[in-house]
C-alpha positions as CSV (number, residue, x, y, z in Angstrom):
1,X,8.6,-3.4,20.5
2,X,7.1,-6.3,22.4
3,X,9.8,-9.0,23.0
4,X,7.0,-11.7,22.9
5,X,5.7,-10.3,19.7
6,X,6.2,-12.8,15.9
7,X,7.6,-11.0,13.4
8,X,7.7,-12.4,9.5
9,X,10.4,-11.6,7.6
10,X,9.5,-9.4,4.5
11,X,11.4,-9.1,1.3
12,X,10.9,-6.4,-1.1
13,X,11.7,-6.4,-4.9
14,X,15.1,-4.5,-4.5
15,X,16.4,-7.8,-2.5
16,X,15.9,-5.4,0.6
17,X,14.8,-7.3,3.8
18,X,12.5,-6.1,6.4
19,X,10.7,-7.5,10.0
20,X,7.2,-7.4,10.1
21,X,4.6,-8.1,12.9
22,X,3.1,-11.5,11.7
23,X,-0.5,-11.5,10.9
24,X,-0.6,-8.1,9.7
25,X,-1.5,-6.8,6.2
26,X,2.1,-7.4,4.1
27,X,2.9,-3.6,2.6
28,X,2.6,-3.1,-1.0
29,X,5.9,-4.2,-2.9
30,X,7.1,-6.6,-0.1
31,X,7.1,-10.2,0.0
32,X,6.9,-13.1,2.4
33,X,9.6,-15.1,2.5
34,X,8.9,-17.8,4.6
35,X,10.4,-16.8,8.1
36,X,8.6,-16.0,11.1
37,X,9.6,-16.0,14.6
38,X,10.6,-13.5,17.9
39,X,12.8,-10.5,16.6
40,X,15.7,-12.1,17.2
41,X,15.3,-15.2,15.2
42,X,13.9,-12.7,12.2
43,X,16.8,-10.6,12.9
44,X,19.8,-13.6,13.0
45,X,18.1,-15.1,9.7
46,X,17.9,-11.7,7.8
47,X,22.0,-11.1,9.3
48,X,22.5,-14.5,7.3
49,X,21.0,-13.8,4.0
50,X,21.1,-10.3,3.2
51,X,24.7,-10.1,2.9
52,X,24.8,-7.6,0.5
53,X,23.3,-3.7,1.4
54,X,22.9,-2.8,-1.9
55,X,19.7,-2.4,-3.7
56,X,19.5,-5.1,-7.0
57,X,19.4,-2.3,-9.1
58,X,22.5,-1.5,-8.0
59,X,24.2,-4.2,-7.6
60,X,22.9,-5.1,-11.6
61,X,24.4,-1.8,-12.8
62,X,27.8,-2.2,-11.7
63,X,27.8,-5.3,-12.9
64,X,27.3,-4.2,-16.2
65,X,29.6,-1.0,-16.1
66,X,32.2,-3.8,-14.9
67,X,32.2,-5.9,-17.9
């Protein structure tokens, strides 16, 4: 990867989190979310908000087996 390259941060329904080269075509089923920057600012903000590795549909059904 180019180190001078801007990346987006792309986040897909599962709460999953991806980097993206900006200005190209988002995939199907991920999102913007706002973030863009070198790969290591796009990396150090995805470190900070995807704390949790698990898919939501996961995370949603051991919450319910929990209860």
């Amino acid at each position: 990867m180019n180190d001078d390259a801007r990346y987006e941060v792309l986040r897909n329904d599962e709460d999953q989190y991806s980097l993206w080269p900006a200005g190209q075509e988002v995939p199907a089923g991920w999102h913007q979310v706002g973030k863009e920057g070198t790969k290591d600012e796009c990396s150090a903000y995805v470190d900070e908000v995807w704390t949790d590795m698990r898919p939501r549909s996961l995370r949603e059904r051991m919450e319910q087996t929990a209860r």
